[in-house]
C-alpha positions as CSV (number, residue, x, y, z in Angstrom):
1,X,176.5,-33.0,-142.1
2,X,178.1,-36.3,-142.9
3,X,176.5,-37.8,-139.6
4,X,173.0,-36.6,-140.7
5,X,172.6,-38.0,-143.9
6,X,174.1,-41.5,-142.7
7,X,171.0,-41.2,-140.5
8,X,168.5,-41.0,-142.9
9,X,169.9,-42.5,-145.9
10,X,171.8,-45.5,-146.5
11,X,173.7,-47.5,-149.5
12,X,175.9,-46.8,-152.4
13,X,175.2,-43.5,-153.3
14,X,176.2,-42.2,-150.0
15,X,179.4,-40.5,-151.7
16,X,177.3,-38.3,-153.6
17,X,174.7,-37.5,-151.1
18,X,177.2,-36.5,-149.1
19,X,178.6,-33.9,-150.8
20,X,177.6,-30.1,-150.0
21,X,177.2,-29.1,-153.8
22,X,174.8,-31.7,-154.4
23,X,172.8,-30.5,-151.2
24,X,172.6,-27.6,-152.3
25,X,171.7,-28.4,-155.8
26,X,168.8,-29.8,-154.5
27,X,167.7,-27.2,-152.1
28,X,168.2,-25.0,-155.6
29,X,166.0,-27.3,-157.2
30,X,163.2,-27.1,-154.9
31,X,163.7,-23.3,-155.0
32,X,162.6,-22.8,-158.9
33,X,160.4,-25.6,-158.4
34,X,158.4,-23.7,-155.9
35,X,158.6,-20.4,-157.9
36,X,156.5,-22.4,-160.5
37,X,154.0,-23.5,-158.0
38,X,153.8,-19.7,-156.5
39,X,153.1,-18.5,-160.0
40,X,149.6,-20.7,-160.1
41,X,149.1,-19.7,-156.2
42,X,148.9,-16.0,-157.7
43,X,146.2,-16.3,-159.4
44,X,144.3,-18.1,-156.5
45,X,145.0,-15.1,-154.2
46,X,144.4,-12.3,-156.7
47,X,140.8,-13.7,-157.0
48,X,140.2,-14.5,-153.5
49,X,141.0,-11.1,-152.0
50,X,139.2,-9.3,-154.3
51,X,135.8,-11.7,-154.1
52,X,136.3,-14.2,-151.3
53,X,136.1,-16.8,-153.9
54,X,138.4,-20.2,-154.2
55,X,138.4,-20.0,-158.3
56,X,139.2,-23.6,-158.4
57,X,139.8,-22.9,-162.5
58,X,142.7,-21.1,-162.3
59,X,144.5,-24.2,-163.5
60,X,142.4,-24.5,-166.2
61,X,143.4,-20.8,-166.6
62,X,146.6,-21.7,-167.0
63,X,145.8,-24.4,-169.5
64,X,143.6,-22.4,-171.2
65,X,146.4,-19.9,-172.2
66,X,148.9,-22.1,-173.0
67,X,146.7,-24.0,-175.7
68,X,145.9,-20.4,-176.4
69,X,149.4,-19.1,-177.4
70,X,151.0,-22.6,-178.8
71,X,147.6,-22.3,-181.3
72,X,147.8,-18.3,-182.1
73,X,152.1,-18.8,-182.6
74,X,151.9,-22.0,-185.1
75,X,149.0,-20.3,-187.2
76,X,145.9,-23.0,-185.7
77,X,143.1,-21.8,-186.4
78,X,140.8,-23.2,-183.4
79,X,137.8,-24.0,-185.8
80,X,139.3,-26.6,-188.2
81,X,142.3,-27.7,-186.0
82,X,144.7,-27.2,-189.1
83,X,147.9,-25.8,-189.6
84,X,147.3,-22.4,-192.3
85,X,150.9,-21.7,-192.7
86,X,152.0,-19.1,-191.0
87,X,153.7,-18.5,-187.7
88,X,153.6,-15.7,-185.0
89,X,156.3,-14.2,-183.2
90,X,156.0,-15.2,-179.6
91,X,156.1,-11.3,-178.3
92,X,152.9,-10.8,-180.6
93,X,151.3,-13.9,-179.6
94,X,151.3,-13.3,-176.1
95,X,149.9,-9.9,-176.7
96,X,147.0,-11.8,-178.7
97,X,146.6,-14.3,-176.1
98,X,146.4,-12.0,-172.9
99,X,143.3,-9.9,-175.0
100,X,141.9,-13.2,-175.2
101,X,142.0,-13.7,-171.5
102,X,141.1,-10.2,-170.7
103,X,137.9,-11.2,-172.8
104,X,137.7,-14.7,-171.1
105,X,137.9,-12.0,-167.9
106,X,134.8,-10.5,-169.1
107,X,132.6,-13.5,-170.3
108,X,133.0,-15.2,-167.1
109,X,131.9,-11.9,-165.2
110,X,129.0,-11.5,-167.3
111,X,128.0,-15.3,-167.4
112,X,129.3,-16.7,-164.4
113,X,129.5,-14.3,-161.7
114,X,127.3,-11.3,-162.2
115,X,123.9,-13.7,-161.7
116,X,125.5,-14.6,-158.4
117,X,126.0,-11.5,-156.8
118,X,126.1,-12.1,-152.9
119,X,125.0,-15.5,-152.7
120,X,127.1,-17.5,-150.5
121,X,130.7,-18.7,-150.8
122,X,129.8,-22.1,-151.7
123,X,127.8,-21.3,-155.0
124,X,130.3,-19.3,-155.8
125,X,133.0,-22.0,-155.2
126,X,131.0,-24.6,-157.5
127,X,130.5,-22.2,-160.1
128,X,134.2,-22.2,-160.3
129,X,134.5,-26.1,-160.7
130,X,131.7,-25.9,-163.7
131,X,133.9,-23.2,-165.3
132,X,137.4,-25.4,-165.2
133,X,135.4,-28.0,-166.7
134,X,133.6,-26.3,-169.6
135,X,136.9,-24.6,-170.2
136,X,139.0,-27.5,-170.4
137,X,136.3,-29.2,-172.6
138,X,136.2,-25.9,-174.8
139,X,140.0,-26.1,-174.7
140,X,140.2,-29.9,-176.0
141,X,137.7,-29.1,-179.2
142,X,139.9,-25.6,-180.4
143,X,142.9,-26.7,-179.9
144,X,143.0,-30.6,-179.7
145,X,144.5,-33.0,-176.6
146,X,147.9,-33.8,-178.2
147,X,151.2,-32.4,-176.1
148,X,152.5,-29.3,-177.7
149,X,156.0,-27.6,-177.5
150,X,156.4,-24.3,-176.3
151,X,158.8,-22.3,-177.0
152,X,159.0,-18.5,-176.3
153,X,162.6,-17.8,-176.7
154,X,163.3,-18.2,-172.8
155,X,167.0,-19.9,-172.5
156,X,167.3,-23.6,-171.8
157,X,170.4,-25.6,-170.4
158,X,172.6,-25.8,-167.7
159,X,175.5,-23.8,-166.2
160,X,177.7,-25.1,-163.8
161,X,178.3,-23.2,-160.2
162,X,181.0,-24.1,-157.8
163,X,181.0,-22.4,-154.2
164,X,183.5,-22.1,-151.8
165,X,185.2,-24.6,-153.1
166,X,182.5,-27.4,-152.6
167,X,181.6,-29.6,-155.7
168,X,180.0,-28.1,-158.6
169,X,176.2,-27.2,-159.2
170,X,174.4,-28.1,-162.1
171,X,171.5,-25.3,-162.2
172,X,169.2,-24.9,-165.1
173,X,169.2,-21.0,-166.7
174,X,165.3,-21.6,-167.5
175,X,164.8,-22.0,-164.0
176,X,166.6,-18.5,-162.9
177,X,164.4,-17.0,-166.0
178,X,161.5,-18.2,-164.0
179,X,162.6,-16.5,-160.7
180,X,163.2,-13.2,-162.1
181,X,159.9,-13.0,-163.7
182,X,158.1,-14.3,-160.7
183,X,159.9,-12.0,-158.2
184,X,158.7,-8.8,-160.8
185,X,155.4,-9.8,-160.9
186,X,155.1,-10.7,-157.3
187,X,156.7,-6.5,-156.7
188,X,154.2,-5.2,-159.4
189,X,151.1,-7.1,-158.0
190,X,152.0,-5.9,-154.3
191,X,152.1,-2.3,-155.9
192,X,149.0,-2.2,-157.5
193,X,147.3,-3.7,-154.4
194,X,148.6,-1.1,-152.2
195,X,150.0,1.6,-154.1
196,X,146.5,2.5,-156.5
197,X,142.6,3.3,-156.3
198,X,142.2,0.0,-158.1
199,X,144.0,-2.3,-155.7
200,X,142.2,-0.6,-152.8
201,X,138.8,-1.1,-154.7
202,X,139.7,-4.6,-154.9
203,X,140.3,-5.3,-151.1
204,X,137.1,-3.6,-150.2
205,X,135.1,-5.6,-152.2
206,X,136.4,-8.8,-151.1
207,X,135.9,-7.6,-147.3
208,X,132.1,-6.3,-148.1
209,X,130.3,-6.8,-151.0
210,X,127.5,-4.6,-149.7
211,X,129.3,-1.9,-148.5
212,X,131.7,-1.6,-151.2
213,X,128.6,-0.6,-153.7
214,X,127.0,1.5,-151.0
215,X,130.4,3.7,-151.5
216,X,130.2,3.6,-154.8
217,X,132.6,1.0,-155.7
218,X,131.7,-0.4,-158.9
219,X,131.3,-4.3,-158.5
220,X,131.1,-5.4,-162.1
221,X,133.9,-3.8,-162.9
222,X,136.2,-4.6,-160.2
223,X,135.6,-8.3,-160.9
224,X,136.5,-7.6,-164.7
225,X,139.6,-6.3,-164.0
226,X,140.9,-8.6,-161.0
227,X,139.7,-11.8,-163.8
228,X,141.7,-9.9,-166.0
229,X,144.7,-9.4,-163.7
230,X,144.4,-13.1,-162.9
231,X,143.6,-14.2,-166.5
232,X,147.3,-12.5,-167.2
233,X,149.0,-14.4,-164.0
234,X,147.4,-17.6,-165.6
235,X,149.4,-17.2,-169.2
236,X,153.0,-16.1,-167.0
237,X,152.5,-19.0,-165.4
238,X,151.1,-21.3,-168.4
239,X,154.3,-19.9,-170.5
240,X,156.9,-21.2,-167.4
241,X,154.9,-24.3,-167.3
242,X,154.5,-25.0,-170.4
243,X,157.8,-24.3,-171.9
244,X,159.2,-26.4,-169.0
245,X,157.2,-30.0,-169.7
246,X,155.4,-29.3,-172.6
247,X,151.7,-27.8,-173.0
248,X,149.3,-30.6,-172.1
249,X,146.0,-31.4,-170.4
250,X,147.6,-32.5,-167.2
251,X,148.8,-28.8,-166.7
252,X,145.6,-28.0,-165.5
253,X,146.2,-30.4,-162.3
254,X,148.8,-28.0,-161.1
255,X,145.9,-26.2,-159.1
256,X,146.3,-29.0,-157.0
257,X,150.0,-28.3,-155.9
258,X,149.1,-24.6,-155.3
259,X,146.2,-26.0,-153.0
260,X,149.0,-26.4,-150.0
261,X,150.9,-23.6,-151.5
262,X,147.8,-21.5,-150.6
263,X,147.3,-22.9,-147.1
264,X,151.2,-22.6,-145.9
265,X,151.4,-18.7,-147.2
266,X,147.8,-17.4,-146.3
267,X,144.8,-17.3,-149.2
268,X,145.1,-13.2,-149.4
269,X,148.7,-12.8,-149.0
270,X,150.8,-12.0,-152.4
271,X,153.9,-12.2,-150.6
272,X,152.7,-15.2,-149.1
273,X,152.5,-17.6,-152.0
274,X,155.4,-16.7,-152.9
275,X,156.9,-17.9,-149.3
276,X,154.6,-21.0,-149.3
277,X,155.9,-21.7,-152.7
278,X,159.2,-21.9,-151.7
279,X,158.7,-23.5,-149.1
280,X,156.8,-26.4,-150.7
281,X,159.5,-26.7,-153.3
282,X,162.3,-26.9,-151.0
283,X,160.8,-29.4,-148.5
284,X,159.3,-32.0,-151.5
285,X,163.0,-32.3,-153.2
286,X,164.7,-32.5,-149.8
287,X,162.8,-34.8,-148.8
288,X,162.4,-36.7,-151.9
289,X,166.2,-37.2,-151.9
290,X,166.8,-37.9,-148.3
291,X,163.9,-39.9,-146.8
292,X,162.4,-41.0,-150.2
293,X,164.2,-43.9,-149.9
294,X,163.3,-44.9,-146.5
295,X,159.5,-45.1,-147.6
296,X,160.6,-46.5,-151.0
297,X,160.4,-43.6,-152.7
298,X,157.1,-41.2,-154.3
299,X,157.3,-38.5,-151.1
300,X,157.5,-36.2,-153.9
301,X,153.3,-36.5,-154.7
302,X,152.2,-36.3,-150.9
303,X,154.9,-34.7,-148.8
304,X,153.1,-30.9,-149.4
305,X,149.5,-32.4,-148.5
306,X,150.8,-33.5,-145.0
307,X,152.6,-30.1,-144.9
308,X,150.0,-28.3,-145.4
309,X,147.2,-30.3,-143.0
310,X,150.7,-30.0,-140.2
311,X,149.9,-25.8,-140.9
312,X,145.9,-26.1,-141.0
313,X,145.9,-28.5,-137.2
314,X,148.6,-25.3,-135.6
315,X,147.9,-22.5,-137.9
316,X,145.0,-22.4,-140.0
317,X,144.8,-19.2,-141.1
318,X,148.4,-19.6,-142.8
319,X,151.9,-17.5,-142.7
320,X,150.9,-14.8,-143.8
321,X,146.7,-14.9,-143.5
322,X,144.9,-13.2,-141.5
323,X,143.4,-14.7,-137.7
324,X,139.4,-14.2,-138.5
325,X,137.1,-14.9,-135.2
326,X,133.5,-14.7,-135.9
327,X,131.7,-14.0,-132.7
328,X,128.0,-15.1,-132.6
């Protein structure tokens, strides 16, 4: 181990590198990190297998819900952008602010995608990029651009872990909150996709569009719900984000991350994004630490994009996707 990082990393803080507990405080590290990127990545693949649709706003999604809770908690009323006085318990605010998305689920079915019933992926796909737009703008005039605290009662701070005698771990509890609430909501979505009526209605509409209402599938409401179900990843995954860094317009770049997340795990498998997440996660902070310095540093912002084109050159269709061949 000693003889591998001498290879790719040289200077003073070679004593610490060296160490096993730091390794693996890093391989840790990249594990919650890519939790939170597999939280976004849900939402991607919970719209694309139900309507063969990249929703390229689910960042904004995420965004959205954020400003929405930090506003509905301090007592911001969106209209006036002043404090009234009051406060809301977090468990009451996030019931008020998944309705709102459930709404926001609606509007953007009746609006947005009902007047594009089977037109081709690519409208679809641009619709998508007007709606993260319009939302973040609508965002910005209720709830104002400033950075806002979150805090929804999730612990902060660190524990220390020794293992095997090694030297000892600094892991953050937040982090291990994160975990557990993806890994339920990764088992609960995987159960309503398989397990109900619903979550087969869903995968028949994304494979046919046509054939789903010739069986009596009802489009518009199938699209309602799996907004709805995606609008409701988008807040889990605003909470974790927000409460992490702080709620603020960059959030909504995130998509971006879950973009290679997406392409490593497959774009309709839950499990998938979860494994892609990881994945991503792991390799950034390894090699962040490791060979950051032999490139002077900033792997952190491209390593997944090189990743992810290695997968799409080799394996295209992802981990987990499935192999479609066209024949024509």
């Amino acid at each position: 181990m000693i003889d591998f990082f001498n290879l790719v990393i040289t200077g003073p803080v070679n004593d610490i590198r060296e160490s096993w507990g730091f390794f693996f405080e890093v391989v840790i590290g990249g594990l919650t990190s890519g939790v939170m990127y597999s939280l976004v990545a849900l939402g991607f693949v919970l719209i694309f297998k139900a309507s063969a649709v990249f929703n390229f706003a689910q960042g904004v999604f995420c965004l959205f819900a954020a400003l929405t809770l930090v506003g509905v908690m301090n007592g911001t009323m969106p209209i006036t952008l002043q404090n009234m006085g009051f406060t809301v318990s977090p468990w009451i605010a996030v019931i008020i602010t998944a309705l709102v998305m459930v709404g926001l689920a609606y509007l953007v079915e009746r609006v947005v995608l009902r007047p594009l019933v089977n037109q081709d992926p690519i409208i679809l796909f641009m619709s998508t990029i007007g709606l993260a737009f319009v939302l973040e703008g609508v965002g910005d005039i209720l709830w104002g651009s400033s950075v806002k605290a979150l805090d929804v009662g999730i612990p902060q701070g660190n524990f220390e872990w020794a293992l095997f005698g090694m030297d000892a771990m600094y892991i953050q509890v937040f982090d291990l909150w994160a975990a557990g609430i993806a890994a339920v909501l990764v088992v609960t979505l995987a159960v309503f996709f398989q397990k109900t009526a619903v979550g087969r209605a869903l995968r028949a509409v994304a494979d046919d569009h046509q054939a789903a209402l010739s069986v009596g599938i009802p489009l518009k409401s199938i699209w309602v719900v799996v907004w709805s179900v995606a609008g409701l990843v988008a807040l889990v995954a605003g909470i974790m984000w927000g409460s992490k860094s702080g709620v603020q317009f960059s959030l909504s770049l995130i998509a971006l991350k879950a973009l290679p997340v997406l392409i490593l795990g497959g774009f309709t498998s839950v499990p998938g994004a979860i494994i892609g997440g990881l994945i991503i996660g792991v390799g950034e902070k390894v090699a962040g630490v490791y060979w950051g310095p032999l490139v002077n540093g900033a792997i952190e912002n491209w390593f997944a994009y090189v990743l992810a084109l290695v997968f799409l050159l080799f394996r295209p269709q992802g981990l987990f996707g499935e192999k479609i061949i066209e024949r024509v």
